[in-house]
C-alpha positions in Angstrom: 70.0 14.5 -0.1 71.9 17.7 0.1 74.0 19.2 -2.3 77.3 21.0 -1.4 79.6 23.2 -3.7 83.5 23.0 -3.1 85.1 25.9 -3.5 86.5 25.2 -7.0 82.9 24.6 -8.8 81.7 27.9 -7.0 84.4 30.0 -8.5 84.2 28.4 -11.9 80.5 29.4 -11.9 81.6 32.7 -10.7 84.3 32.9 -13.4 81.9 31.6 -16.3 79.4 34.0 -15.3 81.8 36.7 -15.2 82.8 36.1 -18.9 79.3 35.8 -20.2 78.2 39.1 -18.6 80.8 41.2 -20.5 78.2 40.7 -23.4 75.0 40.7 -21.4 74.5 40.7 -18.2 70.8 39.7 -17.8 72.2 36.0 -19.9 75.1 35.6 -17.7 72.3 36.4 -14.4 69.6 33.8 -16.3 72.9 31.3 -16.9 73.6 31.4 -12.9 69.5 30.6 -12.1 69.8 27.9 -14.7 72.7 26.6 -13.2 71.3 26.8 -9.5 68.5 25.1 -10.6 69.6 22.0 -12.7 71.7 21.3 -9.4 68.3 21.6 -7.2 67.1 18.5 -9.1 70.0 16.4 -7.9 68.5 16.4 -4.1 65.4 14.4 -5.5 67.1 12.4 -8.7 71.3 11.8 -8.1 71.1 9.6 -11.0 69.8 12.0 -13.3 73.3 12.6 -14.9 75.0 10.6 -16.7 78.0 8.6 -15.7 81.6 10.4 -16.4 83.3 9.1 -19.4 86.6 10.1 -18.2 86.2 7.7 -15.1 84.2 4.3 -15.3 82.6 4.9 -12.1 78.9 5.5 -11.6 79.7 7.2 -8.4 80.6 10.3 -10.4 78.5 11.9 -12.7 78.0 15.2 -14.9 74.5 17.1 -16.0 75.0 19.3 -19.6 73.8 22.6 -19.5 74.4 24.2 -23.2 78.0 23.9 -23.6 79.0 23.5 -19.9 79.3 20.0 -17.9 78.4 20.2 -14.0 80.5 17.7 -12.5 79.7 15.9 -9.6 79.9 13.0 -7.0 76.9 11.1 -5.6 78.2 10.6 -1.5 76.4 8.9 1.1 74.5 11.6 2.2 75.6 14.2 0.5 76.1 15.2 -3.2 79.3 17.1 -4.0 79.7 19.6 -7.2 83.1 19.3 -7.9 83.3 21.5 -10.8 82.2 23.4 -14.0 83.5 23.2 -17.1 83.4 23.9 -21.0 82.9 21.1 -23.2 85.7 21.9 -25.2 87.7 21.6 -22.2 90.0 18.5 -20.9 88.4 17.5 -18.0 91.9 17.4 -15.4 91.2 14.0 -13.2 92.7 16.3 -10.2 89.7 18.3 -9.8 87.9 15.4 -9.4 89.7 13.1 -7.4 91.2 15.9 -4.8 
Protein backbone atom coordinates (compact mmCIF):
# COMPACT_ATOMS: atom_id res chain seq x y z
CA UNK A 1 0.00 0.00 0.00
CA UNK A 2 1.03 3.64 -0.45
CA UNK A 3 1.03 6.19 2.00
CA UNK A 4 0.02 9.78 1.24
CA UNK A 5 0.39 12.97 3.50
CA UNK A 6 -2.44 15.72 3.23
CA UNK A 7 -1.45 18.86 3.58
CA UNK A 8 -2.37 19.37 7.16
CA UNK A 9 -0.10 16.39 8.73
CA UNK A 10 2.78 17.75 6.48
CA UNK A 11 2.69 21.12 7.97
CA UNK A 12 2.17 19.97 11.49
CA UNK A 13 5.36 17.90 11.05
CA UNK A 14 6.88 20.95 9.62
CA UNK A 15 5.58 23.07 12.58
CA UNK A 16 6.65 20.42 15.37
CA UNK A 17 9.91 20.23 13.83
CA UNK A 18 10.31 23.75 13.74
CA UNK A 19 9.63 24.11 17.53
CA UNK A 20 12.02 21.36 18.48
CA UNK A 21 14.90 22.81 16.48
CA UNK A 22 14.93 26.17 18.41
CA UNK A 23 16.71 23.87 21.10
CA UNK A 24 18.58 21.52 18.88
CA UNK A 25 18.53 21.18 15.61
CA UNK A 26 20.23 17.78 15.03
CA UNK A 27 16.88 16.25 17.61
CA UNK A 28 14.34 18.12 15.69
CA UNK A 29 16.30 16.58 12.10
CA UNK A 30 16.51 12.91 13.95
CA UNK A 31 12.58 13.62 15.14
CA UNK A 32 11.63 14.11 11.25
CA UNK A 33 13.65 10.60 10.18
CA UNK A 34 11.87 8.94 13.07
CA UNK A 35 8.77 10.30 11.98
CA UNK A 36 9.32 9.35 8.18
CA UNK A 37 10.21 6.13 9.14
CA UNK A 38 7.41 4.85 11.67
CA UNK A 39 5.06 5.93 8.65
CA UNK A 40 7.25 3.64 6.16
CA UNK A 41 6.05 0.65 8.16
CA UNK A 42 2.47 1.28 7.52
CA UNK A 43 2.91 0.19 3.62
CA UNK A 44 3.80 -3.40 4.87
CA UNK A 45 1.61 -3.55 8.46
CA UNK A 46 -1.69 -0.83 8.23
CA UNK A 47 -2.79 -2.46 11.35
CA UNK A 48 0.11 -1.81 13.29
CA UNK A 49 -1.63 1.19 15.15
CA UNK A 50 -3.99 1.08 17.28
CA UNK A 51 -7.52 1.91 16.75
CA UNK A 52 -8.61 5.78 17.56
CA UNK A 53 -10.24 6.12 20.86
CA UNK A 54 -11.92 9.24 19.84
CA UNK A 55 -13.78 7.36 16.95
CA UNK A 56 -14.84 3.55 17.36
CA UNK A 57 -13.83 2.80 13.92
CA UNK A 58 -10.95 0.48 13.03
CA UNK A 59 -10.65 2.22 9.79
CA UNK A 60 -8.76 5.00 11.57
CA UNK A 61 -5.85 4.54 13.48
CA UNK A 62 -2.82 6.38 15.29
CA UNK A 63 1.09 5.14 15.89
CA UNK A 64 2.80 6.97 19.21
CA UNK A 65 5.98 8.37 18.71
CA UNK A 66 7.26 9.95 22.20
CA UNK A 67 4.64 12.37 22.99
CA UNK A 68 3.16 12.76 19.50
CA UNK A 69 0.18 10.66 17.92
CA UNK A 70 0.38 10.07 13.94
CA UNK A 71 -3.07 9.92 12.85
CA UNK A 72 -4.21 8.11 10.14
CA UNK A 73 -6.81 6.30 7.81
CA UNK A 74 -6.40 2.78 6.35
CA UNK A 75 -8.21 3.42 2.49
CA UNK A 76 -8.54 0.86 -0.06
CA UNK A 77 -5.45 1.33 -1.67
CA UNK A 78 -4.09 3.89 -0.08
CA UNK A 79 -3.13 4.96 3.48
CA UNK A 80 -3.86 8.64 4.42
CA UNK A 81 -1.85 10.62 7.38
CA UNK A 82 -4.24 12.92 8.42
CA UNK A 83 -2.42 14.60 11.09
CA UNK A 84 0.16 14.99 13.90
CA UNK A 85 -0.43 15.87 17.17
CA UNK A 86 0.70 16.34 20.89
CA UNK A 87 -0.70 13.99 23.34
CA UNK A 88 -1.71 16.66 25.53
CA UNK A 89 -3.72 17.88 22.69
CA UNK A 90 -7.66 17.48 22.00
CA UNK A 91 -7.75 15.64 19.01
CA UNK A 92 -10.52 18.17 16.84
CA UNK A 93 -12.83 15.29 14.86
CA UNK A 94 -12.57 17.90 11.80
CA UNK A 95 -9.19 17.06 10.99
CA UNK A 96 -10.09 13.77 10.66
CA UNK A 97 -13.26 13.55 9.13
CA UNK A 98 -12.56 16.51 6.43
Amino acid sequence: MRVIWSPLAVDRASEIADYIARDKPSAAEKWIDTIFSKVEQLESSPEIGRILPEIDNSQFRELIYGNYRIIYRIETKQISILTIRHCKQILPTGEIKG
